[in-house]
SEROMAR-215904 format. One line per field, with one value per atom (N, C-alpha, C, O): residue in three letters; atom name; x, y, z. Coordinates in nm, 4 decimals. Layout:
BEGIN
res <- c(ALA ...)
atom <- c(CA ...)
xx <- c(X ...)
yy <- c(Y ...)
zz <- c(Z ...)
end
This chain:
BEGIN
res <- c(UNK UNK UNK UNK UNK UNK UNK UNK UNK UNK UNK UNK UNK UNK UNK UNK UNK UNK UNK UNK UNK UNK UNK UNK UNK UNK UNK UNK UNK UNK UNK UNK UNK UNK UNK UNK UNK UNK UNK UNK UNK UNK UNK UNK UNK UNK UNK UNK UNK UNK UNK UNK UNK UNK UNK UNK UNK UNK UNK UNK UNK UNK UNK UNK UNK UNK UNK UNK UNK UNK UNK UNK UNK UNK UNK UNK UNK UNK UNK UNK UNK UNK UNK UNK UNK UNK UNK UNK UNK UNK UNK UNK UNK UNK UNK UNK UNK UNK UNK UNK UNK UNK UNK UNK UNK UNK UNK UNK UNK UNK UNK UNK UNK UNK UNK UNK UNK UNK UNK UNK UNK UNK UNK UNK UNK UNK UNK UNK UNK UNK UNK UNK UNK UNK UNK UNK UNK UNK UNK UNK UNK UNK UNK UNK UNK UNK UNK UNK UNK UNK UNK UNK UNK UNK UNK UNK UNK UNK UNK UNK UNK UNK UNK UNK UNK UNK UNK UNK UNK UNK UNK UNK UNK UNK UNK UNK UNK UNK UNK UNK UNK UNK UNK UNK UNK UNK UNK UNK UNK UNK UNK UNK UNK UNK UNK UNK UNK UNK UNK UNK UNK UNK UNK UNK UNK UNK UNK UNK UNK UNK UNK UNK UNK UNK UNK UNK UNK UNK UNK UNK UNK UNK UNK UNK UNK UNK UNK UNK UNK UNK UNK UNK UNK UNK UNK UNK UNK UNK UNK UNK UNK UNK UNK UNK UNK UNK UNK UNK UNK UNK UNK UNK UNK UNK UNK UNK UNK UNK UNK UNK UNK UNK UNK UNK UNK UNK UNK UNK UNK UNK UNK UNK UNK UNK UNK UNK UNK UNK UNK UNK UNK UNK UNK UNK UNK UNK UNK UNK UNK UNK UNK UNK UNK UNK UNK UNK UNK UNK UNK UNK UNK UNK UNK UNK UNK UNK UNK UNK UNK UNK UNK UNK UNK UNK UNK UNK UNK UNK UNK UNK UNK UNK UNK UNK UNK UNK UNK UNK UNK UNK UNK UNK UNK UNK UNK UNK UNK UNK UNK UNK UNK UNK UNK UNK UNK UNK UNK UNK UNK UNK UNK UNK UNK UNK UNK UNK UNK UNK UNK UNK UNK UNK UNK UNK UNK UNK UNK UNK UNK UNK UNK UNK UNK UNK UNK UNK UNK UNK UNK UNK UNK UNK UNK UNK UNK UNK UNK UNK UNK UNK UNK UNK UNK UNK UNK UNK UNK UNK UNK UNK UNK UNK UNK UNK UNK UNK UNK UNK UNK UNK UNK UNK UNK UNK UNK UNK UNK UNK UNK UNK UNK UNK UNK UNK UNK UNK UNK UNK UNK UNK UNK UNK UNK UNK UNK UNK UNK UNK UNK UNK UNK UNK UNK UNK UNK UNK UNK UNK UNK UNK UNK UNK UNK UNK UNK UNK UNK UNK UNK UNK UNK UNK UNK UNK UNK UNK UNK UNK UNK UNK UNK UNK UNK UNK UNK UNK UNK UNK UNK UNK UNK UNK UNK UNK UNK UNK UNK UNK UNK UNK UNK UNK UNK UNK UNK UNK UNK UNK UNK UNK UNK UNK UNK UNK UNK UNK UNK UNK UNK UNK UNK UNK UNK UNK UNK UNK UNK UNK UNK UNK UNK UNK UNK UNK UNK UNK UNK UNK UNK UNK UNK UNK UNK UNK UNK UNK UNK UNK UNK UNK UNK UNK UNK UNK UNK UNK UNK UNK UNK UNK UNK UNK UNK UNK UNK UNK UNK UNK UNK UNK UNK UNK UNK UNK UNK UNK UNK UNK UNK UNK UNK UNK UNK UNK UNK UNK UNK UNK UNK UNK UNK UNK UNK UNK UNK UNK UNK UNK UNK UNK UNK UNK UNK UNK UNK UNK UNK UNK UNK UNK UNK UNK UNK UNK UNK UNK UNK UNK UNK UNK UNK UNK UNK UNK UNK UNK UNK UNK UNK UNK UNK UNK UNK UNK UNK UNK UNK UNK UNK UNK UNK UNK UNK UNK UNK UNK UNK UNK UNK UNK UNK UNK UNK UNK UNK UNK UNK UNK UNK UNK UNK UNK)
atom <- c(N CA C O N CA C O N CA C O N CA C O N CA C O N CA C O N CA C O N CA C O N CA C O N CA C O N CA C O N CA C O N CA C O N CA C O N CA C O N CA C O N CA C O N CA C O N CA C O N CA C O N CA C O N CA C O N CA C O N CA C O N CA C O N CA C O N CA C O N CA C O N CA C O N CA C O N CA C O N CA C O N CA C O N CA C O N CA C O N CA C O N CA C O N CA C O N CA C O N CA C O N CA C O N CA C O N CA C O N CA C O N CA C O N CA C O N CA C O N CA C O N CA C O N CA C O N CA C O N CA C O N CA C O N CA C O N CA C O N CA C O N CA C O N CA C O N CA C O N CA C O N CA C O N CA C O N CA C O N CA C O N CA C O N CA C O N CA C O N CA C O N CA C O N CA C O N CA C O N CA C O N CA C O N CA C O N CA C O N CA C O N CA C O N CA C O N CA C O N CA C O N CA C O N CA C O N CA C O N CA C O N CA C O N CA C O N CA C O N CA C O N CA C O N CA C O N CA C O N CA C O N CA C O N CA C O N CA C O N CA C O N CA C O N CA C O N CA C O N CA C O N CA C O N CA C O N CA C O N CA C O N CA C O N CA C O N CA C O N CA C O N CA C O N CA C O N CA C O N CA C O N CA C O N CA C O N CA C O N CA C O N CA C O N CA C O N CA C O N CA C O N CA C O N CA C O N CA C O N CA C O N CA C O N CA C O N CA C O N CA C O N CA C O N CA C O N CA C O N CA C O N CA C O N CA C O N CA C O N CA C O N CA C O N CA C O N CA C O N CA C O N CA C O N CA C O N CA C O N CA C O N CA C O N CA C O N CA C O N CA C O N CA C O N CA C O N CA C O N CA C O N CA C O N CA C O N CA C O N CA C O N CA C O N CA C O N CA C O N CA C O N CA C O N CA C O N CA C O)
xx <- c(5.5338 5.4349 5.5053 5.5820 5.4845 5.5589 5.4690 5.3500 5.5934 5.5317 5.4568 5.4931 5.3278 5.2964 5.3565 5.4785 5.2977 5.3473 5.3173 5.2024 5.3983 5.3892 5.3862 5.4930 5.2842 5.3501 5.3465 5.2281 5.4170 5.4306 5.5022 5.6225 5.4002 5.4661 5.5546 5.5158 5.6805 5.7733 5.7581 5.7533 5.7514 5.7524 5.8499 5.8487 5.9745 6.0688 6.1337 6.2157 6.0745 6.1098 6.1061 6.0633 6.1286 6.0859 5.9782 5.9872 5.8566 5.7326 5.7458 5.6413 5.8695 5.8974 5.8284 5.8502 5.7760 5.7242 5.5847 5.5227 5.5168 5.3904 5.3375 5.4019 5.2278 5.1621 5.0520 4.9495 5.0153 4.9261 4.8853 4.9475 4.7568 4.6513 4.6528 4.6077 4.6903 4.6735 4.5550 4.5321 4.4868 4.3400 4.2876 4.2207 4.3334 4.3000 4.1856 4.0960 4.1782 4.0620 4.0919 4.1430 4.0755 4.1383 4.0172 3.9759 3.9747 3.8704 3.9196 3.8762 4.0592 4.1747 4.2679 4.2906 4.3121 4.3983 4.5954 4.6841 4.5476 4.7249 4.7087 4.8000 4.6241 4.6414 4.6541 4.7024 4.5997 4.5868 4.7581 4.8455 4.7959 4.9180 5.0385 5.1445 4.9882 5.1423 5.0374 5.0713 4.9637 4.9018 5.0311 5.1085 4.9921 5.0394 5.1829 5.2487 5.2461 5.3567 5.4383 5.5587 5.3342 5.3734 5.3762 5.4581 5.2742 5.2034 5.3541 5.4059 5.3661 5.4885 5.5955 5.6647 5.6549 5.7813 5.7793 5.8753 5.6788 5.7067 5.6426 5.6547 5.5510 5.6018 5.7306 5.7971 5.7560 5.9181 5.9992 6.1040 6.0297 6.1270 6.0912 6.2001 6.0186 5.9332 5.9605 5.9349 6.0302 6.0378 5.8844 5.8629 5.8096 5.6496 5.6455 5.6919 5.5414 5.5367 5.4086 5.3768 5.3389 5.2265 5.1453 5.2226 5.0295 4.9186 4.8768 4.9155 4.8061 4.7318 4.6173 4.6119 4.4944 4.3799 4.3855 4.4590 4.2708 4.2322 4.0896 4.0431 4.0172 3.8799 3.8583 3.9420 3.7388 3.6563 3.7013 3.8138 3.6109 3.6136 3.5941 3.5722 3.6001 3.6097 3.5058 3.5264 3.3632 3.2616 3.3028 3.2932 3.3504 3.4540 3.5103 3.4983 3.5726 3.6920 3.6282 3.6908 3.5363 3.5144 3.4591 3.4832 3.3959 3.3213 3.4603 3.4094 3.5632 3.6672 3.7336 3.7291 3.8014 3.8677 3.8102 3.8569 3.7190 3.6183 3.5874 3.5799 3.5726 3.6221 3.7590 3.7689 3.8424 3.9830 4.0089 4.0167 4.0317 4.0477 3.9808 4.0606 3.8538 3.7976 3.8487 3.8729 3.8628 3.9249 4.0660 4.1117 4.1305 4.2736 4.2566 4.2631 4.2364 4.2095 4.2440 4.2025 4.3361 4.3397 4.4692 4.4876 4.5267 4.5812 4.7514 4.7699 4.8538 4.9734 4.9874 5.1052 4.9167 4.8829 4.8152 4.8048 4.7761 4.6678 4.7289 4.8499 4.6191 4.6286 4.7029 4.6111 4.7659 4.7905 4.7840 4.7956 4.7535 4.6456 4.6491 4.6941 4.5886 4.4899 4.5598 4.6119 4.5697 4.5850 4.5106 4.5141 4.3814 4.3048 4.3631 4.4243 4.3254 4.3964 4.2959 4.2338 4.2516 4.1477 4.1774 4.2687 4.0251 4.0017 3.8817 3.8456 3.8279 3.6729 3.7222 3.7762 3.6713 3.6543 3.5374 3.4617 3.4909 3.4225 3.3372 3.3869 3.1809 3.1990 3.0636 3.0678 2.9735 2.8122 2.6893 2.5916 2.7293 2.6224 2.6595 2.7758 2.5646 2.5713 2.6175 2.6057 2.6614 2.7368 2.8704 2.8894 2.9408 3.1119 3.0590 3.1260 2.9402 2.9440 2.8868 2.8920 2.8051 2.7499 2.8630 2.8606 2.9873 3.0972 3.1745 3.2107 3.2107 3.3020 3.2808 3.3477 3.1838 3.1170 3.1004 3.1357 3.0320 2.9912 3.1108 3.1335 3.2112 3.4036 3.4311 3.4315 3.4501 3.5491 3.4336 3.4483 3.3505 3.2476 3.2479 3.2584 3.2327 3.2707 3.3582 3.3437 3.5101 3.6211 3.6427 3.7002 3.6177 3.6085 3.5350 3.5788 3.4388 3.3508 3.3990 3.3502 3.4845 3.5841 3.6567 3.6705 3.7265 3.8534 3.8025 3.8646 3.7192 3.6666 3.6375 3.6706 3.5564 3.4902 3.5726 3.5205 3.7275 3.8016 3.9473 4.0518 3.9273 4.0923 4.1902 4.3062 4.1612 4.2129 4.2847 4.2217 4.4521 4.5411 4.4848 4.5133 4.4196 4.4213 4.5074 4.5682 4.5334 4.5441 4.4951 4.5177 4.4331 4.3216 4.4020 4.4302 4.4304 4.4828 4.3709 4.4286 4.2508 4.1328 4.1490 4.1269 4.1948 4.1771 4.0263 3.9612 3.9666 3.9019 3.8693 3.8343 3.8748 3.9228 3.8259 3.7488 3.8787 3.8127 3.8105 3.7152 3.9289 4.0127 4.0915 4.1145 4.1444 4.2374 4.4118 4.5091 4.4203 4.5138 4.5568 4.6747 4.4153 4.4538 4.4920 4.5818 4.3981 4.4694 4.5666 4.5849 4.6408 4.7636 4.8768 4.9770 4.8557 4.9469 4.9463 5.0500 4.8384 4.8318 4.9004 4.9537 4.8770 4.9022 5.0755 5.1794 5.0697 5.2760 5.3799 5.4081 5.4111 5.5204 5.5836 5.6352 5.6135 5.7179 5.7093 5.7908 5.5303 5.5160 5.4083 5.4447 5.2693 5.1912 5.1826 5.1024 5.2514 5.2631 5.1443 5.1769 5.0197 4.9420 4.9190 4.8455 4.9806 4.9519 5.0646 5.0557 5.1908 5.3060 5.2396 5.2284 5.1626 5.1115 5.0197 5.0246 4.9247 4.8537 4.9329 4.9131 5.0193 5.1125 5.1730 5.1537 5.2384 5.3422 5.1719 5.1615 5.1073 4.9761 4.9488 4.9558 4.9289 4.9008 5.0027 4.9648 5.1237 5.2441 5.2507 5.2809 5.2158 5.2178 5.1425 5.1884 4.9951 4.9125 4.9511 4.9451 4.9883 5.0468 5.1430 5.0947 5.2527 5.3136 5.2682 5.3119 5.1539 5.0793 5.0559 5.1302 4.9123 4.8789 4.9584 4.9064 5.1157 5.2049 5.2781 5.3180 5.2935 5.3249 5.2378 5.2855 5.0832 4.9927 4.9682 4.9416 4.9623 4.9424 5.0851 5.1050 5.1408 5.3153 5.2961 5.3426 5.1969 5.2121 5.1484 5.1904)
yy <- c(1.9590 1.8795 1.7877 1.8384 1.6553 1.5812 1.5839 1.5972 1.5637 1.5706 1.4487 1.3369 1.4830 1.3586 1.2846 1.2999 1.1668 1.0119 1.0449 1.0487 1.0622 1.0426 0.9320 0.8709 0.8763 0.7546 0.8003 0.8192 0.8272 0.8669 0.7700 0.7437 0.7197 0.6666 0.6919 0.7463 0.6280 0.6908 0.7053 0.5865 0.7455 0.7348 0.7110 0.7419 0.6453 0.5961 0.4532 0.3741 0.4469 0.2822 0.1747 0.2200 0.0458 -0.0429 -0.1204 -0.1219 -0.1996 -0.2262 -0.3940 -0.4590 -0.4583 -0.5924 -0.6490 -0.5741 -0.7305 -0.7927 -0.7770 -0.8832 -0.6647 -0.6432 -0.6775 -0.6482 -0.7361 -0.8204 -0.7331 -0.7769 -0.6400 -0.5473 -0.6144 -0.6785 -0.5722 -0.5908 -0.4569 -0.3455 -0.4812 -0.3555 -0.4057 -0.5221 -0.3152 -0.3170 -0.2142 -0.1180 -0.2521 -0.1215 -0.1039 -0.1882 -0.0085 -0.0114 0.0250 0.1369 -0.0483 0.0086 0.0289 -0.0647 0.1310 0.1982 0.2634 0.2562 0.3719 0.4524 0.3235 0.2709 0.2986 0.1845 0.2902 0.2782 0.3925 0.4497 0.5047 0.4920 0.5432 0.6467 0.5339 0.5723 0.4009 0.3001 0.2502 0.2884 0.1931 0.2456 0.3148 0.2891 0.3847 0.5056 0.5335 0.6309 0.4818 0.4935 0.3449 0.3254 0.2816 0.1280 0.1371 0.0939 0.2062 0.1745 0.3177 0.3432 0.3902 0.4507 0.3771 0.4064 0.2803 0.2196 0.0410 -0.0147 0.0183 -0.0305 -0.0167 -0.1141 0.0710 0.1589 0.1857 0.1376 0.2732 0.2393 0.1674 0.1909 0.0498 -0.1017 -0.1440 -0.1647 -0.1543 -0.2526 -0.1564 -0.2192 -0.0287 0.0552 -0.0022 -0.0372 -0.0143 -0.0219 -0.1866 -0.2379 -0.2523 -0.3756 -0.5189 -0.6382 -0.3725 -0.4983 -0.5664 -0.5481 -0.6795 -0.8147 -0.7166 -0.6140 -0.7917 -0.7257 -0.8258 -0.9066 -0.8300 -0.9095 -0.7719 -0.6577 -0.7978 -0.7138 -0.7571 -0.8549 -0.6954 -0.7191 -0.6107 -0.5119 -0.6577 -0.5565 -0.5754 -0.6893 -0.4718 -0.4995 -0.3394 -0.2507 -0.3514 -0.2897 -0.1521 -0.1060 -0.0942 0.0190 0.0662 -0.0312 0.1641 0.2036 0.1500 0.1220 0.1181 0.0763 -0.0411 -0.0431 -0.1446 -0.2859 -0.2719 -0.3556 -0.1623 -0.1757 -0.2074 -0.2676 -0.1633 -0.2347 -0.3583 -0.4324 -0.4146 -0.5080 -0.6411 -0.7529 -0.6375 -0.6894 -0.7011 -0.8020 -0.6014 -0.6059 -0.6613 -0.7582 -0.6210 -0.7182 -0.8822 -0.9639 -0.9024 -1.0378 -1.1246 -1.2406 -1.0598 -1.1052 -1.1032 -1.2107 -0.9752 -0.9191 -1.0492 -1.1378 -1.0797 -1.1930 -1.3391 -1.4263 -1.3560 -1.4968 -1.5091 -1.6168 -1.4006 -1.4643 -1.4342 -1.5372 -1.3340 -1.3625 -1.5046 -1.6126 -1.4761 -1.6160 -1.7365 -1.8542 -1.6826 -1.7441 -1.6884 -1.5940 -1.7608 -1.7009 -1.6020 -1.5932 -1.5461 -1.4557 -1.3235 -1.2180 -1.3440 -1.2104 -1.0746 -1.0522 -0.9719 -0.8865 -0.7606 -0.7441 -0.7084 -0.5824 -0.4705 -0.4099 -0.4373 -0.3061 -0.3444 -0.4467 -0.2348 -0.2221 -0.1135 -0.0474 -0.0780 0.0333 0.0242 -0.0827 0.1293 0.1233 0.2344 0.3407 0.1753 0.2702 0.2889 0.1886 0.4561 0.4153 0.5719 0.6520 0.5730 0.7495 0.7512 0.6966 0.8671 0.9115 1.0737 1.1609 1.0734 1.2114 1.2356 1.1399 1.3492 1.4050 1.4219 1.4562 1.3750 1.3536 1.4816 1.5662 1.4599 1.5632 1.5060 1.5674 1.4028 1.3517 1.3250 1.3251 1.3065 1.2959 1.1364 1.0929 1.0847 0.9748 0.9719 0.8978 1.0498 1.1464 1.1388 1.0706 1.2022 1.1891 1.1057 1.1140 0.9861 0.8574 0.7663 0.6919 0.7868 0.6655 0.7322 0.6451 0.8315 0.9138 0.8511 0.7720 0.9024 0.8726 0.7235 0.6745 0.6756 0.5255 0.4563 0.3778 0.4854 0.3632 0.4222 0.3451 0.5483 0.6126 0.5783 0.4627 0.5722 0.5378 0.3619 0.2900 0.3229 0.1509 0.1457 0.1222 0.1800 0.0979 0.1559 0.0813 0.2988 0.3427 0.2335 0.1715 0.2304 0.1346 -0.0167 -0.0859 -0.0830 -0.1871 -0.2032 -0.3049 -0.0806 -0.0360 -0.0306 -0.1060 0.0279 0.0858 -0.0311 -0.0644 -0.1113 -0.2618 -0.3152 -0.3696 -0.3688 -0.4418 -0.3646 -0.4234 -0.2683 -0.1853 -0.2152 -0.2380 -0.2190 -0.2167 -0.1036 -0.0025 -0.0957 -0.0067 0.0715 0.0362 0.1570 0.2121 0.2945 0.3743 0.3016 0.3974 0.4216 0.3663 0.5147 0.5546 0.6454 0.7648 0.5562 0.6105 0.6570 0.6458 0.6955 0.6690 0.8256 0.9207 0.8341 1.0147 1.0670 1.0020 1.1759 1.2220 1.3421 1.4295 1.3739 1.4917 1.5076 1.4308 1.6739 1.7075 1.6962 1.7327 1.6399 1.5877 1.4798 1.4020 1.4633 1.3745 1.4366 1.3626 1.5891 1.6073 1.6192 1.6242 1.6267 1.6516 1.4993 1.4763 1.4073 1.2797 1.1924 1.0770 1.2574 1.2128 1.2738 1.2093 1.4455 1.4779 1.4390 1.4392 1.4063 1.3084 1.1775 1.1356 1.1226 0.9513 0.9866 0.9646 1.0181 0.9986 1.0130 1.1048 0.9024 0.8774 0.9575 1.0061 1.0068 1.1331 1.3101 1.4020 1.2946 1.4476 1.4332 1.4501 1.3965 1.3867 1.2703 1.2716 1.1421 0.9836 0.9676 0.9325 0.9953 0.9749 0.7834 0.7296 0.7332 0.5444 0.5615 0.4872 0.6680 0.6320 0.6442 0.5482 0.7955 0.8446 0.7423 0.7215 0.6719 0.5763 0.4683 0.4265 0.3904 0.3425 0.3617 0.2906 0.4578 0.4882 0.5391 0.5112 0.5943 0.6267 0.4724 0.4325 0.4310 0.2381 0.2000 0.1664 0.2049 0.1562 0.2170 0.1506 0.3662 0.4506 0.3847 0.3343 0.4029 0.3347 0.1746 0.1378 0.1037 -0.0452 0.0033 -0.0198 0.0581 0.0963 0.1394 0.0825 0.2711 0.2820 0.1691 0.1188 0.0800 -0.0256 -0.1020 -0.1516 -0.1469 -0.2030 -0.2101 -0.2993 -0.0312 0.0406 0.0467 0.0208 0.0781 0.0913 -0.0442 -0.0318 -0.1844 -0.3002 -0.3553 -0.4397 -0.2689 -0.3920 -0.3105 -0.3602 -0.1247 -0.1371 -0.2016 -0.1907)
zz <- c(-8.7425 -8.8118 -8.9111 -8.9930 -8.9094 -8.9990 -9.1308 -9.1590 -9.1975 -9.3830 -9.4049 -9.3685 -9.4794 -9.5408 -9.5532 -9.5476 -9.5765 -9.6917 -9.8397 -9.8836 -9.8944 -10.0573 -10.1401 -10.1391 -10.2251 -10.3006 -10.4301 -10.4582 -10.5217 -10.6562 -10.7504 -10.7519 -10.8325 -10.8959 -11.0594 -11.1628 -11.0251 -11.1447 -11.2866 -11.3186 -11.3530 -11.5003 -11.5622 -11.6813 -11.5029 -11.6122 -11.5219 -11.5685 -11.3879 -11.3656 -11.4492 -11.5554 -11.4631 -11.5262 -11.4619 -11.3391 -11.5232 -11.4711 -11.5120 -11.5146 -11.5420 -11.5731 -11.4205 -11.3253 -11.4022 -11.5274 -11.5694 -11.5762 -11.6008 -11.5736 -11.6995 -11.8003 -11.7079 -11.8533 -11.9239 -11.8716 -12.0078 -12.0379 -12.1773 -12.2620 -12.1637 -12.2768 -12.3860 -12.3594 -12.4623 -12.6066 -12.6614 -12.6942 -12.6681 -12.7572 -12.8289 -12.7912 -12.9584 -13.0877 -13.1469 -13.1429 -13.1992 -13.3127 -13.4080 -13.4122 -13.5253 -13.6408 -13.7439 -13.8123 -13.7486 -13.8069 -13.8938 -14.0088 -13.8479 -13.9647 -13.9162 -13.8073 -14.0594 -14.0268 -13.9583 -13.8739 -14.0899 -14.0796 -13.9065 -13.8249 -13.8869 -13.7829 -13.6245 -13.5179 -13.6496 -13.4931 -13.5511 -13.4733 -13.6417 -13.6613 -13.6011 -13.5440 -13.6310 -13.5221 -13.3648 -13.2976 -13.3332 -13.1816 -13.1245 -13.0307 -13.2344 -13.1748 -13.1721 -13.0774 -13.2994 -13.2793 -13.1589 -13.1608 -13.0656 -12.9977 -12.8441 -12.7571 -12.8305 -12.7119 -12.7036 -12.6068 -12.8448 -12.7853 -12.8219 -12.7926 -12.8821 -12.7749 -12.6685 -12.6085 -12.5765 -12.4563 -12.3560 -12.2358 -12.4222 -12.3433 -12.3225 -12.2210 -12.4658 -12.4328 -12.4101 -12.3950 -12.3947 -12.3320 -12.1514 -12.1059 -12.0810 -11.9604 -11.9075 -11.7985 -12.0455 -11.9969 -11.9956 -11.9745 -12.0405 -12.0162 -12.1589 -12.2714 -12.0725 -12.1947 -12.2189 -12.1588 -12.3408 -12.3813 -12.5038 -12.5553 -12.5462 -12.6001 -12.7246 -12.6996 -12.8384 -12.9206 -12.9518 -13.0264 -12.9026 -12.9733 -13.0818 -13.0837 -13.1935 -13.2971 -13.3255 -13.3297 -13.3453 -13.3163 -13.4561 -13.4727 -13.5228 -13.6103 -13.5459 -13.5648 -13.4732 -13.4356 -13.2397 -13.1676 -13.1899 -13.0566 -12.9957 -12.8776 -13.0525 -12.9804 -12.9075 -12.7848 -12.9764 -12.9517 -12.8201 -12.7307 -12.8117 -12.7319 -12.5351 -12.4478 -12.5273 -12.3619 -12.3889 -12.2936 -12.4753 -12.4116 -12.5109 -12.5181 -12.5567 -12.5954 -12.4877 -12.4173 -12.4633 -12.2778 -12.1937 -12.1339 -12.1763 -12.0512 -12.0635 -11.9717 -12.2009 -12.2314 -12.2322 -12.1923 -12.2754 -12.2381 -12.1236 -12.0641 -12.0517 -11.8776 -11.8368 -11.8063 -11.8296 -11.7518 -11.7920 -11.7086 -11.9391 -11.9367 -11.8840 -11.8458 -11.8831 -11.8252 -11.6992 -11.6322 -11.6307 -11.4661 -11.4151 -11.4570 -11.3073 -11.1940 -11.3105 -11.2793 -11.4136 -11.5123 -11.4672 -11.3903 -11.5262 -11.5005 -11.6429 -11.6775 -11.7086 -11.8157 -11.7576 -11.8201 -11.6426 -11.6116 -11.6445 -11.6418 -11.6807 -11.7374 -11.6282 -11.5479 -11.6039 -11.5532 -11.5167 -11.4101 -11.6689 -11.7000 -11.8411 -11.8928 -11.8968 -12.0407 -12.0660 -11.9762 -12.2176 -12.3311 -12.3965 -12.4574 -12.4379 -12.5394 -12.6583 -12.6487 -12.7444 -12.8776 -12.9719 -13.0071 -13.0463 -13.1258 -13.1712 -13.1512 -13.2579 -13.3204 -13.4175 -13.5218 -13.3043 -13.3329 -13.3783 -13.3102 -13.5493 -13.6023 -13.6095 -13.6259 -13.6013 -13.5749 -13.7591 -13.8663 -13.7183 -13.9224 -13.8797 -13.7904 -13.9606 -14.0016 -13.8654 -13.8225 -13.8350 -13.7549 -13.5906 -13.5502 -13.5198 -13.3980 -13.3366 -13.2220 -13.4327 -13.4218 -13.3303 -13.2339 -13.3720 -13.2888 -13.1492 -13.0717 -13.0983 -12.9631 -12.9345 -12.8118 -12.9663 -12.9516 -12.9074 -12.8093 -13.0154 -13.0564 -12.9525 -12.8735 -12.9213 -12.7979 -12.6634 -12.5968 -12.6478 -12.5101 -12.4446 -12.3373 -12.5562 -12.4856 -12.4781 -12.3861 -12.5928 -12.6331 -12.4701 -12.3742 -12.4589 -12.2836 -12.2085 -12.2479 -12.1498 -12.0280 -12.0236 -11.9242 -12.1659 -12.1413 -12.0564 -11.9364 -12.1476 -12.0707 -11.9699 -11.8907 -11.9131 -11.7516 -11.6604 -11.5635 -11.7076 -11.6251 -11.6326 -11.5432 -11.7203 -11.7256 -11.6415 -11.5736 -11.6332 -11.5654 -11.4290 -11.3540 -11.3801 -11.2202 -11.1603 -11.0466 -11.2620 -11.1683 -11.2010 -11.2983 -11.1999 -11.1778 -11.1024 -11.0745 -11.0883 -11.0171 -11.1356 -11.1012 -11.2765 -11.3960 -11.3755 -11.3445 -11.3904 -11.4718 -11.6482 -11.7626 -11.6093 -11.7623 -11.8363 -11.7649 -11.9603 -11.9936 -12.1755 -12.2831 -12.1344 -12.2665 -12.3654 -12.3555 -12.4621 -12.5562 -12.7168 -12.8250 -12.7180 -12.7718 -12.8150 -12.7400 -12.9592 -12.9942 -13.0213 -13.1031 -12.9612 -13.0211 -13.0713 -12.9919 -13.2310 -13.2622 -13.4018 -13.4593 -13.4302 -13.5388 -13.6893 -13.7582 -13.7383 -13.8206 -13.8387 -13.7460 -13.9685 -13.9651 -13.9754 -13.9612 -14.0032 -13.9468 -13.8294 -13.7942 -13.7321 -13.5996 -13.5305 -13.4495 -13.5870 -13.5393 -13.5994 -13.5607 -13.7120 -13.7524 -13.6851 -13.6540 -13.6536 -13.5262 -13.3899 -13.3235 -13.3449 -13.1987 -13.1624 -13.0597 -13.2989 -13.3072 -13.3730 -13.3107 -13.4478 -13.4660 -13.3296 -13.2526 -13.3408 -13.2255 -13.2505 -13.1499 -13.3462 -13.3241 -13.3117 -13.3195 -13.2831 -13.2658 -13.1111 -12.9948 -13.1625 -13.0048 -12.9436 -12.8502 -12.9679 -12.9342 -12.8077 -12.6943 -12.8419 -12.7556 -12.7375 -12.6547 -12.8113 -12.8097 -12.7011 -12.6034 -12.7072 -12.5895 -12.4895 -12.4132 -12.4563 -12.3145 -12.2443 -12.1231 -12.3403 -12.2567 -12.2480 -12.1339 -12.3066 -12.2500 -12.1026 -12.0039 -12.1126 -12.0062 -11.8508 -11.7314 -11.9191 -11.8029 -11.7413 -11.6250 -11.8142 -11.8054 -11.6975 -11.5853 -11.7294 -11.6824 -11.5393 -11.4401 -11.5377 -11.4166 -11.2950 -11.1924 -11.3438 -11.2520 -11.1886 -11.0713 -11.2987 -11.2249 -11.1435 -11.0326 -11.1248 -11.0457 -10.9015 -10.8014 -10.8949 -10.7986 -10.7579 -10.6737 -10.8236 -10.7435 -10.6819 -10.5820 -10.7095 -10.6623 -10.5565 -10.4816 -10.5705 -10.4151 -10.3318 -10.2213 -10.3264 -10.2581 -10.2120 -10.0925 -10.2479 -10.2510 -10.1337 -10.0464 -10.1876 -10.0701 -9.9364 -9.8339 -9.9259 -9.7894 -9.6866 -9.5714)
end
């Protein structure tokens, strides 16, 4: 029986020249901060060019992308994939899962209706120590992981696309 076909894509190739959209929310200013300065380190470790939006807070973040994503389309700028960067604590009110839900189901639904590269870098947690340990590049670099998740998927589409 012959082995599958595998396509896996690498996590430490370079993705030059792939053009990605960063789109923050800076609601905690310190904490989108070390998301960002995790998301490009490993852009430019990866070789990718890259853009920064900054927008109020997570609600922003799909219908911002979906505006950019669509104006550069068909442009020698087009987008690649997306990094969203943000952080929903969890406060007294039912707001946390209002602001949770709708920021990740937007940009999914961004992402799905266009074959958008994502990667969701959007903390949501119970604290602010918990999202000062998530967001430091030097302990949970979750701005790296959606980075490099971002970077992953363009890769897929790339390979899947040349067969």
């Amino acid at each position: 029986m012959a082995e599958p076909s595998r396509i896996l894509p690498s996590t430490v190739e370079s993705v030059a020249p792939a053009h990605v959209l960063v789109a923050e929310a800076r609601f905690y200013d310190a904490i989108g901060t070390a998301l960002l300065d995790g998301a490009v380190a490993a852009l430019e470790a990866a070789g990718a060019t890259f853009d920064v939006i900054s927008l109020p807070g997570a609600l922003e973040l799909p219908i911002a992308v979906a505006i950019c994503v669509d104006a550069a389309a068909g442009n020698e700028r087009a987008y690649d994939a997306v990094v969203v960067l943000g952080c929903v604590i969890r406060g007294e009110t039912y707001h946390f899962e209002i602001v949770s839900n709708e920021s990740s189901r937007g940009i999914m639904t961004v992402a799905l209706a266009r074959s958008l590269p994502l990667g969701n870098g959007i903390l949501t947690v119970e604290n602010e120590d918990q999202a000062i340990e998530r967001a430091d590049p030097a302990r949970g670099d979750k701005g790296g992981d959606a980075a490099r998740a971002a970077l992953s998927l363009v890769r897929l589409q790339r390979k899947v696309e040349a067969k």
